[in-house]
VOKE-474430 format. One record per residue: z, x, y of N, C-alpha, C, O in turn. Coordinates in nm, 3 decimals. Layout:
! VOKE-474430
n_zz,n_xx,n_yy,ca_zz,ca_xx,ca_yy,c_zz,c_xx,c_yy,o_zz,o_xx,o_yy
Z,X,Y,Z,X,Y,Z,X,Y,Z,X,Y
...
//
This chain:
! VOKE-474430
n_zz,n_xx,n_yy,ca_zz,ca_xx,ca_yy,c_zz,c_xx,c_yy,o_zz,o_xx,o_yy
0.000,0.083,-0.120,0.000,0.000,0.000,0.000,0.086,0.125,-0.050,0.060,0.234
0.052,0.170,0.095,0.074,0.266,0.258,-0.021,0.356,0.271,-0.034,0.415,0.378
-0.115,0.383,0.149,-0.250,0.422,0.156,-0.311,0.343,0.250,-0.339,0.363,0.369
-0.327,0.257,0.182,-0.394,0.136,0.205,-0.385,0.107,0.358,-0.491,0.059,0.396
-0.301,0.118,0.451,-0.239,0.090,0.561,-0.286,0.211,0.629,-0.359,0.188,0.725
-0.264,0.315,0.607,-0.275,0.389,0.664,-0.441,0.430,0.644,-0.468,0.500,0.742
-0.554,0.416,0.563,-0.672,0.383,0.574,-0.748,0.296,0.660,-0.850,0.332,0.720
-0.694,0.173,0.666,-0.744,0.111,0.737,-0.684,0.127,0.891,-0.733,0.032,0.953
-0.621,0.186,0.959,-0.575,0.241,1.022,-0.712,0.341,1.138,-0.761,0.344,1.251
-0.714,0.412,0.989,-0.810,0.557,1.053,-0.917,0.497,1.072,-0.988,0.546,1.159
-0.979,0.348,0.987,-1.116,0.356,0.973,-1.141,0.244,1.105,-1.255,0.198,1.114
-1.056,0.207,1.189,-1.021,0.086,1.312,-1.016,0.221,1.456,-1.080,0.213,1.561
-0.921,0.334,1.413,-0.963,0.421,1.518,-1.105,0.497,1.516,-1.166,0.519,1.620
-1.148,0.530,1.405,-1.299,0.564,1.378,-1.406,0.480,1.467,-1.491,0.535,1.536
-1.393,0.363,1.460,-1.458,0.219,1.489,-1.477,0.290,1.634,-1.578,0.347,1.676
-1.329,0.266,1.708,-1.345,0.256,1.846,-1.357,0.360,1.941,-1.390,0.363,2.060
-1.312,0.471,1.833,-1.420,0.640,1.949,-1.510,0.643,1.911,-1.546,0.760,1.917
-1.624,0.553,1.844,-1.750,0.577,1.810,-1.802,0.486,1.942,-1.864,0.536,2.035
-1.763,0.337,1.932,-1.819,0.265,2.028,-1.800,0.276,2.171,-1.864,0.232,2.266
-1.685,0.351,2.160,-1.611,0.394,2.338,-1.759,0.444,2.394,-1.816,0.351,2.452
-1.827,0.554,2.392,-1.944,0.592,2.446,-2.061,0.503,2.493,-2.122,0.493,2.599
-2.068,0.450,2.393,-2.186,0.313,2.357,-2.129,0.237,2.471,-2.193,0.258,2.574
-1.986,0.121,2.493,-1.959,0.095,2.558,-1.965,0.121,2.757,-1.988,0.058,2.860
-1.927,0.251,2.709,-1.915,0.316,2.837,-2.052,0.335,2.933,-2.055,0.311,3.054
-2.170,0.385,2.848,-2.289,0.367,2.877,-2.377,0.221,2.919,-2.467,0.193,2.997
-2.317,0.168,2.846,-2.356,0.015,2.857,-2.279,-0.021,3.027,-2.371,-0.062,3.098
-2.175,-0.019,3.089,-2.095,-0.003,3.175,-2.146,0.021,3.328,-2.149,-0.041,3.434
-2.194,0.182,3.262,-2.254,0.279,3.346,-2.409,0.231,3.406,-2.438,0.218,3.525
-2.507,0.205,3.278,-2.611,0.100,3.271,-2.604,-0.042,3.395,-2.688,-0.048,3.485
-2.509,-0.132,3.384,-2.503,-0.201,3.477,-2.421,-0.155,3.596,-2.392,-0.244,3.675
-2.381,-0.043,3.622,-2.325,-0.042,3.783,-2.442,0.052,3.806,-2.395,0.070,3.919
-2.545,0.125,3.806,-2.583,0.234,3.852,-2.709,0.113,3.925,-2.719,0.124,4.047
-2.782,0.026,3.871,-2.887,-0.013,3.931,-2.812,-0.106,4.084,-2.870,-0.145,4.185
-2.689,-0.114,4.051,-2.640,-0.190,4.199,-2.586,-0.083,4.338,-2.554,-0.111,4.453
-2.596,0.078,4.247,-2.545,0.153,4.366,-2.716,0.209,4.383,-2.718,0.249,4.500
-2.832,0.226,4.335,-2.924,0.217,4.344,-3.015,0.144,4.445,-3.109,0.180,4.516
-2.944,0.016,4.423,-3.057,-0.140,4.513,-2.946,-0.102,4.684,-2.976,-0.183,4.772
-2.868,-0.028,4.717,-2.798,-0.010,4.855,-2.897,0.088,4.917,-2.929,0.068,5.034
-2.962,0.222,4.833,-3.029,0.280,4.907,-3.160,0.237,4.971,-3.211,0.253,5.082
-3.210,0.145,4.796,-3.366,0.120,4.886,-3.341,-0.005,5.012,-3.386,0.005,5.126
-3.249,-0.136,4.954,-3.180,-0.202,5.078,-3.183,-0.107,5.223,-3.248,-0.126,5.326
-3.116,-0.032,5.197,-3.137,0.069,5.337,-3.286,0.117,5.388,-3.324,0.102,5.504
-3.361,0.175,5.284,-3.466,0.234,5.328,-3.565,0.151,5.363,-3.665,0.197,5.417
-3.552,0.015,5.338,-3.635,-0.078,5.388,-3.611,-0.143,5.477,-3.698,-0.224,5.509
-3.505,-0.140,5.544,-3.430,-0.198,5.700,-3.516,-0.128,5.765,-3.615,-0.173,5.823
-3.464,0.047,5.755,-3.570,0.145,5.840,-3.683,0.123,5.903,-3.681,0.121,6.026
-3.799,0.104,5.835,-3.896,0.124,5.884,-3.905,-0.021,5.951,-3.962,-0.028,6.059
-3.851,-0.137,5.894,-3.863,-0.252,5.956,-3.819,-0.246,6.110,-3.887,-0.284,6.205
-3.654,-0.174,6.117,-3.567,-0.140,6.248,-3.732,-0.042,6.354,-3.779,-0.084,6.460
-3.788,0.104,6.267,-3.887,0.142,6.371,-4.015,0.057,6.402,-4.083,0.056,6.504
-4.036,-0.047,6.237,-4.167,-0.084,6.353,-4.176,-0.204,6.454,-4.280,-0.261,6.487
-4.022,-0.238,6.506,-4.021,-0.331,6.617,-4.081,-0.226,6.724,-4.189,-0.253,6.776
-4.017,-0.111,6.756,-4.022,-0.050,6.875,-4.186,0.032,6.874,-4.228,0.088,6.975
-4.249,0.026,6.769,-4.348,0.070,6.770,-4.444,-0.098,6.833,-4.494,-0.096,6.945
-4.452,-0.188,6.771,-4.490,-0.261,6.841,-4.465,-0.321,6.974,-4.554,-0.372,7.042
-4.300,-0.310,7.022,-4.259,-0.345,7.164,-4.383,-0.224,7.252,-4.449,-0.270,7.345
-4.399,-0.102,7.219,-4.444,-0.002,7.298,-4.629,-0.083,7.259,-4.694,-0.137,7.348
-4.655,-0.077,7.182,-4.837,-0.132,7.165,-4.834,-0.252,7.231,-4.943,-0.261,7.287
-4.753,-0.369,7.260,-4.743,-0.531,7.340,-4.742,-0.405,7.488,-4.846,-0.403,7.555
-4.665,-0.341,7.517,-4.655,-0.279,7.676,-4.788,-0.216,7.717,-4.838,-0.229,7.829
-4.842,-0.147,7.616,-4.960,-0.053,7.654,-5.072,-0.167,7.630,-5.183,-0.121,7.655
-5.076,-0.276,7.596,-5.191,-0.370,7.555,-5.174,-0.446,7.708,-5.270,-0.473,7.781
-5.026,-0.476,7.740,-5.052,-0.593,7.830,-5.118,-0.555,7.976,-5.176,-0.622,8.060
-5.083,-0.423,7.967,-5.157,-0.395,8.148,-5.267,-0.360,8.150,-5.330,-0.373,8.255
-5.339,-0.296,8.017,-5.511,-0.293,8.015,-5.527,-0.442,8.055,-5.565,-0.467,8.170
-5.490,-0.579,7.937,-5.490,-0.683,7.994,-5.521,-0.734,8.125,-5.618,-0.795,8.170
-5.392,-0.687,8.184,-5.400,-0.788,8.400,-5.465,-0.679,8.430,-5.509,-0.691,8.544
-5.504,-0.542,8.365,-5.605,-0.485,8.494,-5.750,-0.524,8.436,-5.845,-0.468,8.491
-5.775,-0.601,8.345,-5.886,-0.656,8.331,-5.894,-0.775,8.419,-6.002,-0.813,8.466
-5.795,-0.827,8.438,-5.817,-0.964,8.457,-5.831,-0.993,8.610,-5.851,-1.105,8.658
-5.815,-0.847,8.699,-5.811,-0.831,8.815,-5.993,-0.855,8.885,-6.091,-0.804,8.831
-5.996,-0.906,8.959,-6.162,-0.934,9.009,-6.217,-0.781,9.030,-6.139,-0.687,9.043
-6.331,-0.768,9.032,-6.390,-0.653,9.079,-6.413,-0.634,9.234,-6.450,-0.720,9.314
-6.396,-0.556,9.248,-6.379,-0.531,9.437,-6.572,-0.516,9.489,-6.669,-0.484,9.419
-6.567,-0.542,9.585,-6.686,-0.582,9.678,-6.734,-0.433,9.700,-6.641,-0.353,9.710
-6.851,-0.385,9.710,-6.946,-0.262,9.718,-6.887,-0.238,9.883,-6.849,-0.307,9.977
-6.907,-0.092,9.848,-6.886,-0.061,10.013,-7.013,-0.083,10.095,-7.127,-0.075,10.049
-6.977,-0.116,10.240,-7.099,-0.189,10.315,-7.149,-0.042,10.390,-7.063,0.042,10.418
-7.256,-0.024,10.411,-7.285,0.106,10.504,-7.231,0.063,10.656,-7.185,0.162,10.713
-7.224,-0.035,10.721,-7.177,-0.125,10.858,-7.030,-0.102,10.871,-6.952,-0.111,10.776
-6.997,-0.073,10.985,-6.820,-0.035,11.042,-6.833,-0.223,11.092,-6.932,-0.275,11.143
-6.720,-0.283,11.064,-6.693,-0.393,11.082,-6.684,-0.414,11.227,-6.599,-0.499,11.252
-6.746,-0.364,11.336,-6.803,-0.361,11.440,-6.981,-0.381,11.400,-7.062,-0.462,11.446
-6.987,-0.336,11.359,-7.142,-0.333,11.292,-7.200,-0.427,11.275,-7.304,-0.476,11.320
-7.087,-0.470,11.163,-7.137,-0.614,11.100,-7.224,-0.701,11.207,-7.344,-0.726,11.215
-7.114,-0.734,11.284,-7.079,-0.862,11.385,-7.225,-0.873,11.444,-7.272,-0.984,11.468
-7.292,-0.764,11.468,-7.405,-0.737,11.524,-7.545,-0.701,11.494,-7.652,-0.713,11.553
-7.499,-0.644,11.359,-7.640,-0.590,11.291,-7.763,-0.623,11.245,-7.773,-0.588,11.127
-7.860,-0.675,11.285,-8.035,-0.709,11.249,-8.072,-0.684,11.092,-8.137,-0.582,11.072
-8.043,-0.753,10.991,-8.094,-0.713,10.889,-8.289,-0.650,10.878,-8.386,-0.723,10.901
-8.293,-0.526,10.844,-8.440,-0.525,10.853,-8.543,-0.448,10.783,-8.505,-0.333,10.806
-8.636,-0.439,10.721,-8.723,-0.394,10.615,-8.688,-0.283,10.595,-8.648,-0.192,10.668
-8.713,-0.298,10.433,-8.621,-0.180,10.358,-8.481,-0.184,10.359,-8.424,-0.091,10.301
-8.426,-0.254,10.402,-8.241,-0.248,10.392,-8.237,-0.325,10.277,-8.294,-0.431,10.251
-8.110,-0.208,10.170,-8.071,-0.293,10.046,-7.922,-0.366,10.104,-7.823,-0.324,10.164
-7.969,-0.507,10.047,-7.864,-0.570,10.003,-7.785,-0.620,9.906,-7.846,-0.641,9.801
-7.649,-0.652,9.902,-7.591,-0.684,9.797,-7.546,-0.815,9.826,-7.469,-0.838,9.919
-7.609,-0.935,9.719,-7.592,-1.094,9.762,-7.474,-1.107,9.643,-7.498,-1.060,9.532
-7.342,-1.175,9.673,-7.231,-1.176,9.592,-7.192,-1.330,9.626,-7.128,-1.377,9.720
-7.263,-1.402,9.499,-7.205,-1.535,9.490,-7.082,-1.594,9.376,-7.082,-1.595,9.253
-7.007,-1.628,9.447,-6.807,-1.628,9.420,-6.841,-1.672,9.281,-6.933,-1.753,9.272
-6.795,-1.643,9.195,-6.771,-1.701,9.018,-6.948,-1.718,8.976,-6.980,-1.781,8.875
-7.012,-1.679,9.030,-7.178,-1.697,9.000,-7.217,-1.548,8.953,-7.298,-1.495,9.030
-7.186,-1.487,8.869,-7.244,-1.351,8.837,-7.434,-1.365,8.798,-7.515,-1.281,8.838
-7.460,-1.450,8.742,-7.572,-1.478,8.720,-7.647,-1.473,8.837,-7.740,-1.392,8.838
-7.629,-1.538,8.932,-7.701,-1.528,9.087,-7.646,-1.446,9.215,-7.672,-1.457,9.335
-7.539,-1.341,9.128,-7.538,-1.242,9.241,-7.594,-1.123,9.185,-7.565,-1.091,9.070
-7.694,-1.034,9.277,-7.775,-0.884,9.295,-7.805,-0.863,9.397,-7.802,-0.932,9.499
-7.855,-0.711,9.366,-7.878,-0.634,9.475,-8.067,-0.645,9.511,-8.148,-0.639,9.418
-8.098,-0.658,9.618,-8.257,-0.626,9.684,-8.230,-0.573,9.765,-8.127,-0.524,9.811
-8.369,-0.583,9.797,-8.418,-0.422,9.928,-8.503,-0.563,9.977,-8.511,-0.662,9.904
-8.557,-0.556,10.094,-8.595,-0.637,10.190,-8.760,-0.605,10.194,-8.800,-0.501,10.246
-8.820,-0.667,10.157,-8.938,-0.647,10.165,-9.053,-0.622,10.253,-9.046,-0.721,10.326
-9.155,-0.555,10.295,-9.210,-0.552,10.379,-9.260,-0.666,10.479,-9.296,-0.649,10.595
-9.253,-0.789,10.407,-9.292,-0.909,10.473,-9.169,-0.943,10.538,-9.182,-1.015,10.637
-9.042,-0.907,10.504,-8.939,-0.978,10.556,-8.872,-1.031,10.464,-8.753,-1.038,10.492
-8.901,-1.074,10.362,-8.872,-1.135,10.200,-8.770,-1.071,10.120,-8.758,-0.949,10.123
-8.691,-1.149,10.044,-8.590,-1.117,9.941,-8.608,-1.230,9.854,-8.616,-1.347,9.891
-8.615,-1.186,9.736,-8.613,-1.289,9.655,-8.465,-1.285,9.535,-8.416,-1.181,9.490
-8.414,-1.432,9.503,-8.344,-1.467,9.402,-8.362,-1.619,9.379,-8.439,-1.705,9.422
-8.237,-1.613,9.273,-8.264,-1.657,9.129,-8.217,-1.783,9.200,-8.128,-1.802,9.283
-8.336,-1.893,9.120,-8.306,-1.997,9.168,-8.380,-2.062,9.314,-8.457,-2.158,9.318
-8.338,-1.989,9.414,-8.393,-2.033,9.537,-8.511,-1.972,9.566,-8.575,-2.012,9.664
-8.553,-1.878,9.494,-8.672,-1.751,9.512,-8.681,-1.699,9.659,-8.576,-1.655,9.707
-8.757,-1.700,9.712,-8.788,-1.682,9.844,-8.769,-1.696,9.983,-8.825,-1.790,10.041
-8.691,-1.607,10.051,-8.574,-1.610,10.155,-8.590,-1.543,10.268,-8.586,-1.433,10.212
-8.606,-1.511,10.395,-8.677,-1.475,10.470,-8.505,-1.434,10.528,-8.406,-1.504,10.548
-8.539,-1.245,10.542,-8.382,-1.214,10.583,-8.368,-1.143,10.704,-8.267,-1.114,10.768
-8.518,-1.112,10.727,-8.576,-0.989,10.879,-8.538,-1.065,10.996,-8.578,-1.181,11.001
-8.457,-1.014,11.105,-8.397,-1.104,11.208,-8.316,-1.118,11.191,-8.254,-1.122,11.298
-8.221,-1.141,11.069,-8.092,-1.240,11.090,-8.014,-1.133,11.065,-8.056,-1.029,11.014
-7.863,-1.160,11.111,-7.761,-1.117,11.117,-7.658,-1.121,10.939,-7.662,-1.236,10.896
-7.593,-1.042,10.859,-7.531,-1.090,10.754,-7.480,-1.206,10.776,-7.520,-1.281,10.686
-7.414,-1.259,10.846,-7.346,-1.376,10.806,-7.436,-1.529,10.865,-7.407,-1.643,10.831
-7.547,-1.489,10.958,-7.633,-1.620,10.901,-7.715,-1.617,10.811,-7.771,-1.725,10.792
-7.756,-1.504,10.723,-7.782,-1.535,10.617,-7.730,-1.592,10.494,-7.794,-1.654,10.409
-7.551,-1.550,10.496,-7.488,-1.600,10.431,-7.509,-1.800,10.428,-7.536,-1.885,10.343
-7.479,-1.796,10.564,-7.500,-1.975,10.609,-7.645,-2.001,10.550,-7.681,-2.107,10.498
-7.717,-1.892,10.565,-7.875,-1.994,10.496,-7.871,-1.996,10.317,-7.927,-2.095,10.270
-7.814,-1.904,10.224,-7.801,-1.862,10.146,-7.729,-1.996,10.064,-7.765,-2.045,9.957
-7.612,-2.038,10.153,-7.507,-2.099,10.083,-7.598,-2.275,10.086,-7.600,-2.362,9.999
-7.639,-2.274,10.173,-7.704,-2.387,10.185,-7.823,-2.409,10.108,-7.813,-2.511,10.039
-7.904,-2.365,10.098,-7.998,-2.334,9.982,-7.916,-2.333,9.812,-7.974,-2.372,9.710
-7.771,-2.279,9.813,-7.761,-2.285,9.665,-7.682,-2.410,9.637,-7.619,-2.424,9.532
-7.689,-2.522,9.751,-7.633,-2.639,9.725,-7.625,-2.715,9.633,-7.527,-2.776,9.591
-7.792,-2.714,9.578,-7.879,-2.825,9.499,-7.826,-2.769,9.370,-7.816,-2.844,9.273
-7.788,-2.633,9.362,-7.771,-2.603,9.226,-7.608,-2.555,9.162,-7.569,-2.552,9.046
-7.529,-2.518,9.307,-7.355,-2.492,9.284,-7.295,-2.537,9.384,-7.324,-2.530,9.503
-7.160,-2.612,9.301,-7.063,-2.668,9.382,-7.009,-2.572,9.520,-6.969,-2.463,9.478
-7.001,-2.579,9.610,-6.934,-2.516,9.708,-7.015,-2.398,9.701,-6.949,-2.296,9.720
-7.107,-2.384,9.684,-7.111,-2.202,9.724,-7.027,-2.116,9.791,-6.977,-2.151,9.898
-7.000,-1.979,9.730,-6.943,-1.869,9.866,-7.037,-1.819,9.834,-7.075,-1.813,9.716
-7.111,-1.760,9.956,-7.192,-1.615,9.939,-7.146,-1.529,10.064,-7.126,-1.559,10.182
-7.136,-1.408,9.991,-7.122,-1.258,10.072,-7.190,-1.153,10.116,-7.129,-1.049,10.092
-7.312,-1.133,10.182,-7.398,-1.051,10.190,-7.379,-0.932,10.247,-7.377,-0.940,10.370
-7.362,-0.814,10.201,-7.325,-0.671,10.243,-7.439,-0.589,10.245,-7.508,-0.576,10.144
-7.473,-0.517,10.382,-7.519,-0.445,10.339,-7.514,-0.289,10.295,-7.456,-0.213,10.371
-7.571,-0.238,10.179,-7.555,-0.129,10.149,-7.603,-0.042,10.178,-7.532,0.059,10.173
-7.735,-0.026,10.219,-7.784,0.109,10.257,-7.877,0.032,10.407,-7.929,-0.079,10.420
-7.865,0.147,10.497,-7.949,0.077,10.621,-8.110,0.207,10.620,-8.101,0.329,10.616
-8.235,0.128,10.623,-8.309,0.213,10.602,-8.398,0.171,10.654,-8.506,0.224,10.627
-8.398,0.012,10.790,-8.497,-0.044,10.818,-8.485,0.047,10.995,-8.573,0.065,11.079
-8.368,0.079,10.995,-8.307,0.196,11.142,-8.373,0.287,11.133,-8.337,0.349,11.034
-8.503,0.362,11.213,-8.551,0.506,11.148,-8.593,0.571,11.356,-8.632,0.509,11.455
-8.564,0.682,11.338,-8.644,0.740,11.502,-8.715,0.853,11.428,-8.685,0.900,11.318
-8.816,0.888,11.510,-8.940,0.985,11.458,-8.942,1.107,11.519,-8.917,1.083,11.637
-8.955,1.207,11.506,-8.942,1.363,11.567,-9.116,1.433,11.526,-9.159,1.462,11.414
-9.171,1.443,11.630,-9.283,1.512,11.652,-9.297,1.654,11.766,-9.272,1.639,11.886
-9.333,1.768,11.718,-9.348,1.841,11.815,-9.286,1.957,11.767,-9.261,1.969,11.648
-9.257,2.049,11.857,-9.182,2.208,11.854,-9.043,2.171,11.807,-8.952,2.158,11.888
-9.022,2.148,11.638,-8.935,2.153,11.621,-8.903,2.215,11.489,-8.992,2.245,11.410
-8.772,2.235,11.463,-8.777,2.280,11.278,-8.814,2.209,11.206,-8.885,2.260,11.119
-8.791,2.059,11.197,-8.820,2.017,11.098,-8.871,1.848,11.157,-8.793,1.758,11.187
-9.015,1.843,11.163,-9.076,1.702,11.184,-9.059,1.621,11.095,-9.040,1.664,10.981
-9.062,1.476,11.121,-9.002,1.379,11.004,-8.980,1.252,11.112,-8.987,1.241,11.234
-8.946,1.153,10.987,-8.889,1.031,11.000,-8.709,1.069,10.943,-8.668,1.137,10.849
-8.645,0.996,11.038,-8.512,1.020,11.042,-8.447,0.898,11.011,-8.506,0.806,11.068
-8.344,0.856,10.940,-8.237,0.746,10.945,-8.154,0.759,11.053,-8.090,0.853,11.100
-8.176,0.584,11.095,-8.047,0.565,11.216,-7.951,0.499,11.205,-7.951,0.376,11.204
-7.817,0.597,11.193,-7.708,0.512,11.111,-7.618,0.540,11.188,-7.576,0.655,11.202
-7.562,0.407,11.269,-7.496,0.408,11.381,-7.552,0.486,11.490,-7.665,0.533,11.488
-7.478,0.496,11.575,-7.547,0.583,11.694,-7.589,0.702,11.699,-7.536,0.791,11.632
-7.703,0.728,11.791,-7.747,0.889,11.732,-7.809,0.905,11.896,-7.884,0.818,11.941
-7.776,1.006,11.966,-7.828,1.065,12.059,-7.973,1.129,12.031,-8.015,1.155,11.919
-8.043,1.149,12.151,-8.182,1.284,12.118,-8.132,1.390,12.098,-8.199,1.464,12.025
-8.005,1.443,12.147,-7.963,1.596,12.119,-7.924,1.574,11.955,-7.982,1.637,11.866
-7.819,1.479,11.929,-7.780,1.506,11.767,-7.911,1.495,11.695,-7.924,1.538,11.581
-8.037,1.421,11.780,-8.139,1.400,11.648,-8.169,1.574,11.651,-8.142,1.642,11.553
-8.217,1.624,11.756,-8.287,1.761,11.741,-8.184,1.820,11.683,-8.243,1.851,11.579
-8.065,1.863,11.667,-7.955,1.975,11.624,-7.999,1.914,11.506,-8.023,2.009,11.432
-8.025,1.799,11.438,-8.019,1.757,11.283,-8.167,1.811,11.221,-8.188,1.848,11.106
-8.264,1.804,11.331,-8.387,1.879,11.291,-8.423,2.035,11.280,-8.530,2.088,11.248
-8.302,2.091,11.316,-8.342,2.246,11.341,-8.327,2.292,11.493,-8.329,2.413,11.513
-8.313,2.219,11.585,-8.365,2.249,11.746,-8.440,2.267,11.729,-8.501,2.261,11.623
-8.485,2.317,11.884,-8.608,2.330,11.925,-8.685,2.460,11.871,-8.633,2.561,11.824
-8.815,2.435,11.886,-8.907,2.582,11.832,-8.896,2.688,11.958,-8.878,2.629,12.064
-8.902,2.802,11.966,-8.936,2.894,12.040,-9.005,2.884,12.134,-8.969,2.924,12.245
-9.115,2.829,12.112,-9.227,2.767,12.232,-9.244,2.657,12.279,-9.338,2.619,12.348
-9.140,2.590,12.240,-9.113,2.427,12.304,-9.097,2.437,12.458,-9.057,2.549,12.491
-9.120,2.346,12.570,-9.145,2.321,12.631,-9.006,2.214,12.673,-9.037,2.103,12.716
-8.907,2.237,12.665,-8.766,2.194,12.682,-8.753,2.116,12.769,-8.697,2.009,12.745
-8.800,2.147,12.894,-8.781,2.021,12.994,-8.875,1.909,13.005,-8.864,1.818,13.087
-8.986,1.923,12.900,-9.130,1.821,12.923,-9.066,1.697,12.826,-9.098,1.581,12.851
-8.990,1.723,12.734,-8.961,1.647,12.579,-8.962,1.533,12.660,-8.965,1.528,12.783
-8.957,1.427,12.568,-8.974,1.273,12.661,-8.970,1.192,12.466,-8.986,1.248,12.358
-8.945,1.065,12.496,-8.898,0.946,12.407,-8.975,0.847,12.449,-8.986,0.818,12.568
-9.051,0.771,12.334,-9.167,0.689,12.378,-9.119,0.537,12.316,-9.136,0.503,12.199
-9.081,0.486,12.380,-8.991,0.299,12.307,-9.080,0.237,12.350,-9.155,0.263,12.444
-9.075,0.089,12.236,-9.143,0.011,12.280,-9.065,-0.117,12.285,-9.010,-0.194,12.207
-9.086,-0.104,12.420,-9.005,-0.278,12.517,-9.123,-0.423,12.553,-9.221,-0.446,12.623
-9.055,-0.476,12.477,-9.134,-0.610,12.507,-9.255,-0.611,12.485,-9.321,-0.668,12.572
-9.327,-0.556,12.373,-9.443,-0.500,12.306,-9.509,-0.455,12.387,-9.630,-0.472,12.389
-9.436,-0.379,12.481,-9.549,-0.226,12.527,-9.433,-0.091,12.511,-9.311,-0.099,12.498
-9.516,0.025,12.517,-9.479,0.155,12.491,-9.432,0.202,12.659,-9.499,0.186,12.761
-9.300,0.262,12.644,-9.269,0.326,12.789,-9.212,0.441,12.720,-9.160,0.442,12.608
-9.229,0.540,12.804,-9.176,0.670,12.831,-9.101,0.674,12.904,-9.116,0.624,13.015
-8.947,0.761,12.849,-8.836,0.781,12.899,-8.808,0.939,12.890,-8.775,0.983,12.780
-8.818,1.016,12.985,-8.814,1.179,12.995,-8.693,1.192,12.975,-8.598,1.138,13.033
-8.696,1.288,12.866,-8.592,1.362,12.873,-8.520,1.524,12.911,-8.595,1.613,12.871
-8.426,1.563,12.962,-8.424,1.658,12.976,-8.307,1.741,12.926,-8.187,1.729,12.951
-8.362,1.818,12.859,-8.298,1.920,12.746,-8.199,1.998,12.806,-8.083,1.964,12.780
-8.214,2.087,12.875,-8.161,2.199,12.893,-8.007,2.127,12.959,-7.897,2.169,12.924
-8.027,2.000,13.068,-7.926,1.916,13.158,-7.847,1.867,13.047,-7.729,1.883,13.017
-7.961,1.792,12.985,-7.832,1.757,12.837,-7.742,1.805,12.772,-7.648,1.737,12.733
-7.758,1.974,12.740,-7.720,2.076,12.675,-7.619,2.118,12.776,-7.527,2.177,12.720
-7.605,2.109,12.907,-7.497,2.163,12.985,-7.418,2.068,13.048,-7.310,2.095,13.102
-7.476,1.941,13.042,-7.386,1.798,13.075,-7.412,1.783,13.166,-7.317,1.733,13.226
-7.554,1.806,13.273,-7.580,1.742,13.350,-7.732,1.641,13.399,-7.819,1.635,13.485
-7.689,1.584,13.289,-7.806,1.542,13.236,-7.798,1.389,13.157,-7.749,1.414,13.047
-7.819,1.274,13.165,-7.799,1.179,13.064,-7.826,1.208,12.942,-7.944,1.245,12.947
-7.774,1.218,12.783,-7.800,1.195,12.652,-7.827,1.092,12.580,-7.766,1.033,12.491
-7.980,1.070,12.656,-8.045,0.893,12.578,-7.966,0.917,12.429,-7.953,1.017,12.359
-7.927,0.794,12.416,-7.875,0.717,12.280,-8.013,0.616,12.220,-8.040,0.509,12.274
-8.082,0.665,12.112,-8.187,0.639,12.035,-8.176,0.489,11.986,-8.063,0.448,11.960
-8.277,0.407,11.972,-8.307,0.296,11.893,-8.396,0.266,11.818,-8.501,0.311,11.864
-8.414,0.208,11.716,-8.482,0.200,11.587,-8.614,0.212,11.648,-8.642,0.172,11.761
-8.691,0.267,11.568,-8.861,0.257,11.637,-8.866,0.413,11.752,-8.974,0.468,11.773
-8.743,0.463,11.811,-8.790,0.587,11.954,-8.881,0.657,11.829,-8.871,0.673,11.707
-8.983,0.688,11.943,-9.056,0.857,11.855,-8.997,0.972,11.978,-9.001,0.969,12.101
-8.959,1.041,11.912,-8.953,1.112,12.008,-8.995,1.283,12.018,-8.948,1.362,11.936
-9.106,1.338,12.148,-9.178,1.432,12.148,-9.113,1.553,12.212,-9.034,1.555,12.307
-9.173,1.680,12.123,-9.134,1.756,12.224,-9.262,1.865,12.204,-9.302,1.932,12.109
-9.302,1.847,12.344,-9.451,1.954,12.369,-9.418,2.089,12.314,-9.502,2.180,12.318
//
């Protein structure tokens, strides 16, 4: 009996340092995948936590390309000092820029045609030689009645090229000249070279034509050059000679 007892004994502790391991593993088995699921838990907050601020920064850098798209485009610079404007003769060969408000389709640029003519879209044929920018605007807007609510139109001009004075004679450089804003006979000659060597300085003279005839207006060089002398101020059309 105390065999017996003491057999079954050994073969009950046998049992349970065999399974202790087994157990223990089994144990180990279920806690390791829960200290496991904390890291990737973590590592997937991460990138979620950076890619707010990566997108807060792409919404910031998107939204002001945005309003600076959405900003109108600014008006061409006019060759005219807003003194200019008020006064200026539109006239052959001057480009203009016709800018009708929310109408991109019927606003461009022309050049003024030898007849006097500009043509656009829609109204075709517009007669602009004589008038001032802003009654053309008034003829412009009225004409695009039939076809847009309210018209605005803006007419600028951009280059002035219908302004020209002429230089013939003893000089550096003969030509047709642009007259853009005011221009004396002395600034025209200093812009041509001065005078030639054998010019004839006090004969020079400016030939205008008033009230469709030609008059001669003498000029004198040398008085001009020392200030005692008037410095005719030029107008579109002077030729002006120097023997």
């Amino acid at each position: 009996m105390f065999y017996r007892h003491h057999f079954g004994g050994l073969a009950v502790l046998f049992i349970l340092t065999s399974a202790a391991p087994v157990l223990l593993a089994g144990s180990y088995n279920r806690i390791v995948p829960t200290s496991q699921e904390a890291p990737q838990s973590g590592t997937s907050a991460t990138p979620a936590a950076d890619k707010n601020p990566k997108e807060k920064d792409r919404d910031k850098e998107e939204k002001p390309a945005a309003d600076k798209g959405a900003k109108p485009e600014s008006l061409p610079q006019s060759a005219l000092t807003p003194e200019q404007r008020l006064t200026y003769i539109i006239g052959v060969e001057d480009e203009l820029q016709i800018s009708v408000w929310r109408e991109p389709e019927l606003s461009t640029t022309v050049v003024v045609r030898p007849d006097g003519m500009i043509t656009l879209p829609l109204i075709n044929d517009v007669k602009a030689v004589g008038l001032k920018t802003e009654d053309l605007q008034n003829v412009l807007m009225e004409k695009l009645k039939n076809f847009v609510n309210e018209p605005q139109v803006t007419v600028i001009v951009r280059s002035i090229r219908s302004r020209k004075v002429y230089l013939v004679g003893e000089v550096g450089h003969q030509g047709t000249f642009p007259l853009n804003g005011d221009m004396t006979a002395l600034e025209l000659l200093a812009a041509a070279g001065g005078v030639g060597p054998f010019a004839k300085a006090d004969s020079i003279y400016i030939l205008r034509e008033q009230n469709g005839k030609k008059i001669r207006i003498p000029f004198h060089y040398k008085k001009a050059v020392a200030g005692k002398s008037e410095n005719v101020t030029l107008q579109p059309g002077d030729l002006v000679v120097v023997p």
